[in-house]
C-alpha positions as CSV (number, residue, x, y, z in Angstrom):
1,X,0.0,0.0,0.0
2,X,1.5,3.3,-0.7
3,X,1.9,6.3,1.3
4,X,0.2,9.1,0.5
5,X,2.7,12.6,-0.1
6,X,2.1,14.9,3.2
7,X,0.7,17.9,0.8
8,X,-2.3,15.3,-0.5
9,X,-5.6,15.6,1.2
10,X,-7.2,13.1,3.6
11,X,-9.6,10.9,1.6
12,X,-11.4,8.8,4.4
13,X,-13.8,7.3,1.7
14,X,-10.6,5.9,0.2
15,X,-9.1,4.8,3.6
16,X,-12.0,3.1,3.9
17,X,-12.3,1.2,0.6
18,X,-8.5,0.0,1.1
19,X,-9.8,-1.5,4.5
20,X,-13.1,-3.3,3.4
21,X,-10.9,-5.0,0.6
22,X,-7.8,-5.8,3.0
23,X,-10.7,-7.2,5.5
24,X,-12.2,-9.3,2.9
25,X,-8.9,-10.8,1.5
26,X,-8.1,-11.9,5.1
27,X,-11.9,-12.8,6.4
28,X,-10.8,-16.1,7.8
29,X,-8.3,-14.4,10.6
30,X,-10.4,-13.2,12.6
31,X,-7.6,-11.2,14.6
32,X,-7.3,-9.3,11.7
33,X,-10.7,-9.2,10.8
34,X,-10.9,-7.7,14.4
35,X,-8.3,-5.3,13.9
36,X,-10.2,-3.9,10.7
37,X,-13.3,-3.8,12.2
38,X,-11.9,-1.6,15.4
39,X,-10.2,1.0,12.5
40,X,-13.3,0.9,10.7
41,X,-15.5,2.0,13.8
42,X,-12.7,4.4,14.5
43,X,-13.2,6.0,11.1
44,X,-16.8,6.2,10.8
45,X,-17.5,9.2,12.0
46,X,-14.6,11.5,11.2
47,X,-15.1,14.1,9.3
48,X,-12.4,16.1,7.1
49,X,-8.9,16.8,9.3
50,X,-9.1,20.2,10.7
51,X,-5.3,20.8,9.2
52,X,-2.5,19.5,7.7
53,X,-1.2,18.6,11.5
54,X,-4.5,16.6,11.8
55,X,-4.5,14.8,8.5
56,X,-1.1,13.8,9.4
57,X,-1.7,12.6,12.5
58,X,-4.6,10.3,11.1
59,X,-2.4,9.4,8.2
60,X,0.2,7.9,10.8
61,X,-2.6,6.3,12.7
62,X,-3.7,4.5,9.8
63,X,-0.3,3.7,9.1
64,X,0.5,2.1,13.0
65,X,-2.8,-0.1,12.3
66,X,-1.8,-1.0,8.9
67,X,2.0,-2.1,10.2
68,X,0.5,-3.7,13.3
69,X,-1.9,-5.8,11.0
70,X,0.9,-6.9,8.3
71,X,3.0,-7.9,11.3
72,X,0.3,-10.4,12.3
73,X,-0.2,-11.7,8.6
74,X,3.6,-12.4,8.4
75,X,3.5,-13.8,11.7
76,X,0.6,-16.3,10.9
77,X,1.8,-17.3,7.5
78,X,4.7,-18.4,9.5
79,X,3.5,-20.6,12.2
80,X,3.7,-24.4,11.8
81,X,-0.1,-25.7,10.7
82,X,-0.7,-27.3,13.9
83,X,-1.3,-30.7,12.0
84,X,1.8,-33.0,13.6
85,X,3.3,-36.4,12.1
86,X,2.7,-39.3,13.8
């Protein structure tokens, strides 16, 4: 996902689109399912940042969440199945 420039304007309808797909592609982990569902509540109701300080400061918030999500998605694709050989 790429980072918006700092100048850009805050497009929350956008922020949310990206979520609602990432949320779908990983439905069946329901920690990140979770995750996506707390940013999504998070973002309903903002309206357009106040300044550029504020848009920044919800650009890096979506950014922690973002980071915090792909770090469980490499973390899962990287635990053993569970299945053992016997």
């Amino acid at each position: 996902m790429k980072r918006p420039p700092k100048h850009e304007t805050l497009d929350l309808a956008e922020m949310r689109r990206e979520i609602t797909a990432l949320r779908s592609r990983h439905s069946e982990n329901l920690r990140i399912t979770y995750l996506l569902n707390r940013l999504l509540i998070k973002i309903a109701y903002l309206s357009e940042p106040e300044s550029a300080a504020h848009a920044e400061q919800r650009r890096e918030a979506f950014a922690r969440t973002m980071a915090e999500i792909e770090k469980r998605v490499t973390s899962n694709s990287r635990k053993p199945s569970g299945k053992t050989n016997k």
